[in-house]
N, C-alpha and C positions, 0 to 999 in steps of 0.2 A: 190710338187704341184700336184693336184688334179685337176679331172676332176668336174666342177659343174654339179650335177646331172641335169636328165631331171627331166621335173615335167608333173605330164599326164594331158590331158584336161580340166577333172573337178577342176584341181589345176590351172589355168589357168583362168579358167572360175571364179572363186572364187576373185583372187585378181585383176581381173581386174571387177570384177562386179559393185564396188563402184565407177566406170564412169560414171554407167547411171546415177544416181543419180546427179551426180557433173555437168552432160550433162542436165539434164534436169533443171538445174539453170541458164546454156548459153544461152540454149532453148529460156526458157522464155523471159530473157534477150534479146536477138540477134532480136526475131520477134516482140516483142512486146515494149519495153526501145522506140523507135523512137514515136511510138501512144502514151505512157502515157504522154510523153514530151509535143507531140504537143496538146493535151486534155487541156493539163495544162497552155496552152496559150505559147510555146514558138514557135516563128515561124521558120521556116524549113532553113532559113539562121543560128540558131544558135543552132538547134542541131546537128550539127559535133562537135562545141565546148562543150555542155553536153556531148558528147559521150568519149570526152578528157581524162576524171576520169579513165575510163577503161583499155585503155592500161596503162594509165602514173601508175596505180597501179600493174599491172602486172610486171612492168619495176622494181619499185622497190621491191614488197616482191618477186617477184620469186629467185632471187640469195641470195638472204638473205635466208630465207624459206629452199632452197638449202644448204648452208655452214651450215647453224644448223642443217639439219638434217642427214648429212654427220659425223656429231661428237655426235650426239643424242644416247643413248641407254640407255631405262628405260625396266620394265618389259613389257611395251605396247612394245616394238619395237623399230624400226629408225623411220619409214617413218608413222607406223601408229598413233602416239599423234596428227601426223601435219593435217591428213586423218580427224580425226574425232574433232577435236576443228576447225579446217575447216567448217567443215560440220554446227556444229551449228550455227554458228555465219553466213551462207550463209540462212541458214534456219529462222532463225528470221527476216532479211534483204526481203525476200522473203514475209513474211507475212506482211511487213511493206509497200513494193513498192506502191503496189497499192492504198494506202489506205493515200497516199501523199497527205495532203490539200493545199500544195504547188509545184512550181515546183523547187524550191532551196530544198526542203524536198527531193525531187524526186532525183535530181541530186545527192545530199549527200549520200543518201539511195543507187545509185550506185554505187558510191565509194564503200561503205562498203560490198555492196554484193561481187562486182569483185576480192576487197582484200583478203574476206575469200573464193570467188570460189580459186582462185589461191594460198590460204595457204592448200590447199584439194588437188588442182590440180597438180603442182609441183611434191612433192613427189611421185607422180602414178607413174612418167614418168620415173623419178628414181629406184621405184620399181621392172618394168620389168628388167632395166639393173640389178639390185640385185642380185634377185630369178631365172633368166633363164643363162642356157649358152648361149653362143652366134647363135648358130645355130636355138635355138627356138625366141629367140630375137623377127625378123618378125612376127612371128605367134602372140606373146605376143602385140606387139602393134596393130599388125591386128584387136585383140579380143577389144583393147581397140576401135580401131575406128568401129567394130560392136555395140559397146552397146551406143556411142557417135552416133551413125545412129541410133538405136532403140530406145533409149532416146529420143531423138531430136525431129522423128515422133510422136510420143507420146505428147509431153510438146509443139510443136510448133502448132498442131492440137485442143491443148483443148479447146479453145477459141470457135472455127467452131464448135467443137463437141459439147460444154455445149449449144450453139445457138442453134442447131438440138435439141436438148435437151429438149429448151424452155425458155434458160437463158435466161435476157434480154443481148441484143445486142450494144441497145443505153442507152446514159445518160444524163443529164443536161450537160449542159454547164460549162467546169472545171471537171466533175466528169468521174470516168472511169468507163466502164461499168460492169456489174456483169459477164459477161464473165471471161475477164481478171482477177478480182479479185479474182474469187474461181478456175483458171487455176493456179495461181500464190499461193494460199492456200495448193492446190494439190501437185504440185511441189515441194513446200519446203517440205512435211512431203514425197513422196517418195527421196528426196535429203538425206533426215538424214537415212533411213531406209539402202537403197542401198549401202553407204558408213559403218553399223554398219556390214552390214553381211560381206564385206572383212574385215574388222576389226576384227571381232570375229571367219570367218572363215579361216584364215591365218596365219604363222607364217612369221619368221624374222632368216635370219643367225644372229648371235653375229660378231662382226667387225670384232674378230680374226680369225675365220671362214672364212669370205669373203675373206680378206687378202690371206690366203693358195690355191683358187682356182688356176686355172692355168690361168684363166684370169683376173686376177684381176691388171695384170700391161700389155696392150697389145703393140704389137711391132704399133708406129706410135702416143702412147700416147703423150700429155702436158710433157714435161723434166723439173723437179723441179726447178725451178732457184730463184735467186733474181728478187725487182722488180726494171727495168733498169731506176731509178730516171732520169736519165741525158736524155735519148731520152724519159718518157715522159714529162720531163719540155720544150721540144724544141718542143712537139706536143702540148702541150697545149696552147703556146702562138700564134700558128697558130689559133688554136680550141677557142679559146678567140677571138683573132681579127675578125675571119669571124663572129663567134657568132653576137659582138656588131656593127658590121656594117652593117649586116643582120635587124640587130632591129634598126639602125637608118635609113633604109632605108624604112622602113614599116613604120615608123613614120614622115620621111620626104617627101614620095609619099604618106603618108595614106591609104596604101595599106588592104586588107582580114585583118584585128584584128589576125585572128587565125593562120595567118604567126607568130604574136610573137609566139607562141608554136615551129614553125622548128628551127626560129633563138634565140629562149632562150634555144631550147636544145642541140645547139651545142655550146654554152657559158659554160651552166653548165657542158658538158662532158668535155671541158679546164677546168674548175676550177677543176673539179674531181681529172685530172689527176694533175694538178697544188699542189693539197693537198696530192696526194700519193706519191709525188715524195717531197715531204718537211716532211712529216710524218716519223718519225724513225722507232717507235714500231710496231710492228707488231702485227695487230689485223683485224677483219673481214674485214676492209673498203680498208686496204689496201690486203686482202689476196685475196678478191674478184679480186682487181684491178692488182695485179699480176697472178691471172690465165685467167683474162682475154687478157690481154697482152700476156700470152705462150698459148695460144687455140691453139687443135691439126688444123695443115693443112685442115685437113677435115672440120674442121668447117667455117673455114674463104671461105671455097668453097660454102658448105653452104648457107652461110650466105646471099649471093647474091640472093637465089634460093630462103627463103624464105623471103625475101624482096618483090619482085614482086609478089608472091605467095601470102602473106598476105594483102599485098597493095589492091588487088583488091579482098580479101573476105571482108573487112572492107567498100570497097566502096559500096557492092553487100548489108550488114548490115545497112548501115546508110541509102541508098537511095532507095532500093528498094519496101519498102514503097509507097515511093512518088511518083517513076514513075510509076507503077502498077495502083494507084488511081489516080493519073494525067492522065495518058495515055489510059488505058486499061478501067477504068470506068469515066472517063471524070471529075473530080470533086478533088477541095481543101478545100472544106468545112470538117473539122473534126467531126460534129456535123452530117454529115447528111449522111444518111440510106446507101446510094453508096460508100462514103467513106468507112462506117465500113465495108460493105458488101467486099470491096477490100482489107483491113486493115487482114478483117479473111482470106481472100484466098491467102494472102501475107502469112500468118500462114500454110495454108494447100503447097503451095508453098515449104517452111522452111521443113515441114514436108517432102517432099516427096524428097528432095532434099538430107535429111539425111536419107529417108526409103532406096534409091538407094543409099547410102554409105556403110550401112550398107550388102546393095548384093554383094557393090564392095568391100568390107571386106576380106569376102567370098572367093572371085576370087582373092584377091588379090597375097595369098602365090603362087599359082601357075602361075599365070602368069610372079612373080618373077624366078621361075622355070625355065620357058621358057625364058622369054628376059633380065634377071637383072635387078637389083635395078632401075638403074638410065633408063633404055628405057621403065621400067614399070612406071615410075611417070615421063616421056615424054610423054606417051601418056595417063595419066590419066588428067595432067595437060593441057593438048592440049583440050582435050574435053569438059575439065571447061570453060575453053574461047572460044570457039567456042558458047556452051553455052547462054555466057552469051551476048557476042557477036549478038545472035537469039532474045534475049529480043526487040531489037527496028525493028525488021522485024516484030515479029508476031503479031496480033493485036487483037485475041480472046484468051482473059485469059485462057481458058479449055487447049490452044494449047502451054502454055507457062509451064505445064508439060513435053512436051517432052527435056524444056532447062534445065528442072531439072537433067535430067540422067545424060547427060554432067557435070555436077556443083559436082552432088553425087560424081562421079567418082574421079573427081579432091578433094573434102573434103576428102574423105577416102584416100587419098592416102598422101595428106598433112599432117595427122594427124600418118602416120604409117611409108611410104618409108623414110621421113628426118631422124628420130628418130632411124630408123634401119639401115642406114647409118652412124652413129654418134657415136653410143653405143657402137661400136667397137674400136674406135678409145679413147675412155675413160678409165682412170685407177679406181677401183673398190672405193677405196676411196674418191673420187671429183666426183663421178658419179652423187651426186645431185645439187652440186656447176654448175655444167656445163653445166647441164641440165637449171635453171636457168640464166647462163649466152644467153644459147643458144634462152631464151627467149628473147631477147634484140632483137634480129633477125626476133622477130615474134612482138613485140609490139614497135619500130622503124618505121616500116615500117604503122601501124595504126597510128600514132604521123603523119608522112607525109601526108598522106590520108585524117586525121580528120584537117590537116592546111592547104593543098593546093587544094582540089578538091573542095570546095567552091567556091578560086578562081576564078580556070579553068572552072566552068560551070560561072559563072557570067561575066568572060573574051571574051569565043571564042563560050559559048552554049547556051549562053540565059537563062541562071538559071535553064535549062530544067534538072531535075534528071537523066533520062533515060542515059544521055550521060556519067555519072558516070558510067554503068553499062558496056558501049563501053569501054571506059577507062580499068578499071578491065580486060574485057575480055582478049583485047588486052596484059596486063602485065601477066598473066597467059599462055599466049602465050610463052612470053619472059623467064617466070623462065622456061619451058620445054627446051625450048633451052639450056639454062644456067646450068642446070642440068649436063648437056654431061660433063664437065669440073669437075667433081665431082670423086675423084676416089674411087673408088670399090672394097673392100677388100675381098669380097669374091661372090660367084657366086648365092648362094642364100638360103634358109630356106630351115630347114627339118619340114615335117607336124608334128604334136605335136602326 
């Protein structure tokens, strides 16, 4: 066994480059997906449930996506065929959004974008545990949440910027402004560019290669096993009953519609495991569903941390729109001049939120240095929710950049500490299965978000957005805490 070489910075810089690209299709998506909804006449009770598509597509191509590319090798590579047949089919999707003469065209058109960002996106994640040893690891993902921060600025800002410009701003009625349109043109052709140059500029170990590292089986890994038919038939029948009684309950109080989402998909997770444990053959459906089942310890700690973590960036995506232009510029008109005018500085918002991720990138290896893993992403994750938390104090929008540092701090850190936590804890071979699996943990927790914060503002808030955003804070709060429970295998990165 063999030590995996280092790789120096410009190799680094190289196969992580094809994020901004992949970043700047979230971009778009994350600050702008809420405006083209509501343009298009859907009212603001019913896009959490548009927003639905997004994760529930993540949920499924990422572990798929994952096991094929874990057993992939053509002359393109493992991870990069997924990289750039990704890329195109996010980039047509892009040229298509805006240009939605409906909003079912709209909605659909998300799907499709989300599914090929995460057939792109996936394998990235995989690719650092790949190519790096374990000690560059952190750096490796660090690099990816810099150019997911400089992406982000970038594609979250065009809108404001083409306005400066001279773009128009406003549109008819139904239609979306040329803003958005030629931001969302832009983005898809640097999305394809940025993902060709890792593509072209990068190689790939061969399986057997990776295999011989000296990490490629670490101590604390998934242990091969069967999959334990017997306790998940005894979990599913649980996972069934709550399921159906969940959905007769929303149907017999007539409760939020988008509660069926929580409690049909803890039905479907019983059936899941109901068909893997009756299923003999072994083949993807069930292989996923046995590693998922053996997840290292580490992950199931995890799992908890980006629950709350994600819970409240998905609240922060869906509603922050609303409260900004509710709140902050007084107005629900989607048509009219104040709206848009908060609609773009919701965008410059976006942007600066990822410009400060991007610094906290930067900061991030050393401050691992100094405090470890897990006290560096307590206190990254503390300052998101404190944050966001500041959004219903402050009441001149200029002042609602300083909530942005906070939020940066905690994205950069969500998208880098979990992942360098984990990768250690994975054997060389499932490193993209798991990776995917470890997706569940990050689009779960939006499934929750997009079926119950609805709800809870129409419950206890008065349908007020803003309070979505307390919410969030608060849970970002909670996954720092939850973190500590997390154990830490090693003390921290060496700079690249």
């Amino acid at each position: 066994m063999t030590a995996k070489p280092r790789l120096s910075f410009w190799q680094i810089w190289n196969m992580c480059f094809g994020f901004l690209g992949i970043q700047f299709g979230f971009a778009l998506q994350n600050a702008n997906v809420s405006r083209i909804f509501q343009t298009l006449g859907a009212d603001m009770d019913d896009v959490p449930g548009l927003w639905i598509a997004a994760p529930l597509t993540g949920l499924i191509v990422q572990p798929i996506i994952g096991h094929l590319s874990d057993s992939t090798w053509t002359r393109m590579g493992r991870r990069r065929p997924y990289f750039l047949w990704g890329a195109i089919f996010s980039t047509l999707a892009l040229f298509v959004m805006p240009n939605s003469p409906q909003l079912w065209i709209a909605a659909g058109t998300l799907w499709i974008l989300d599914a090929s960002l995460n057939v792109s996106m996936e394998p990235f994640r995989a690719f650092v545990g790949d190519q790096l040893p374990p000690k560059q690891r952190p750096t490796g993902y660090a690099m990816q949440s810099f150019f997911i921060g400089v992406g982000s600025v970038v594609a979250s800002m065009l809108p404001w910027l083409l306005a400066k410009a001279g773009v128009s701003n406003t549109a008819a009625p139904g239609h979306v402004p040329d803003t958005v349109t030629y931001a969302f043109y832009f983005g898809g052709a640097v999305l394809l560019l940025a993902v060709l140059w890792t593509v072209v500029r990068t190689r790939e170990y061969p399986p057997e290669q990776l295999a011989s590292f000296d990490d490629a089986s670490p101590s604390g890994a998934a242990i091969e096993t069967e999959f334990d038919r017997d306790r998940s038939r005894k979990a599913s029948v649980g996972w069934l009953i709550t399921g159906v009684a969940a959905i007769a309950a929303v149907t017999w109080w007539q409760l939020d519609r988008l509660l069926y989402v929580l409690a049909g998909g803890m039905a479907a997770y019983g059936l899941a495991l109901l068909l893997a444990s009756m299923w003999r053959a072994r083949n993807m459906f069930t292989s996923i569903m046995t590693d998922l089942q053996t997840m290292p310890d580490t992950m199931r700690q995890l799992a908890v941390v980006q629950f709350f973590s994600w819970f409240a960036l998905f609240a922060m995506w869906i509603y922050t729109t609303a409260a900004v232009t509710g709140v902050h510029y007084g107005t629900t008109d989607t048509s009219s001049a104040a709206y848009n005018e908060g609609a773009n500085w919701v965008g410059v918002l976006f942007a600066a939120y990822n410009g400060f991720a991007a610094l906290a990138a930067i900061l991030i290896p050393w401050m691992v240095r100094a405090v470890g893993l897990r006290m560096s992403h307590l206190i990254n994750v503390s300052l998101g929710g404190l944050g966001l938390l500041s959004l219903i104090l402050i009441r001149d929008p200029q002042w609602l950049l300083l909530s942005m540092v906070g939020v940066g701090f905690a994205w950069a850190s969500i998208l880098s500490l979990p992942y360098a936590l984990l990768s250690d804890s994975l054997p060389a071979h499932k490193m993209g299965v798991y990776m995917g699996i470890f997706n569940f943990f990050i689009v779960i927790p939006q499934l929750v978000a997009a079926s119950v914060l609805g709800f809870l503002l129409k419950t206890f808030a008065g349908g007020q957005p803003i309070y979505a955003l307390a919410i969030g804070g608060a849970s970002l709060l909670l996954a720092g805490v939850l973190v500590l429970r997390v154990k830490e295998s090693r003390s921290g990165p060496e700079a690249v």
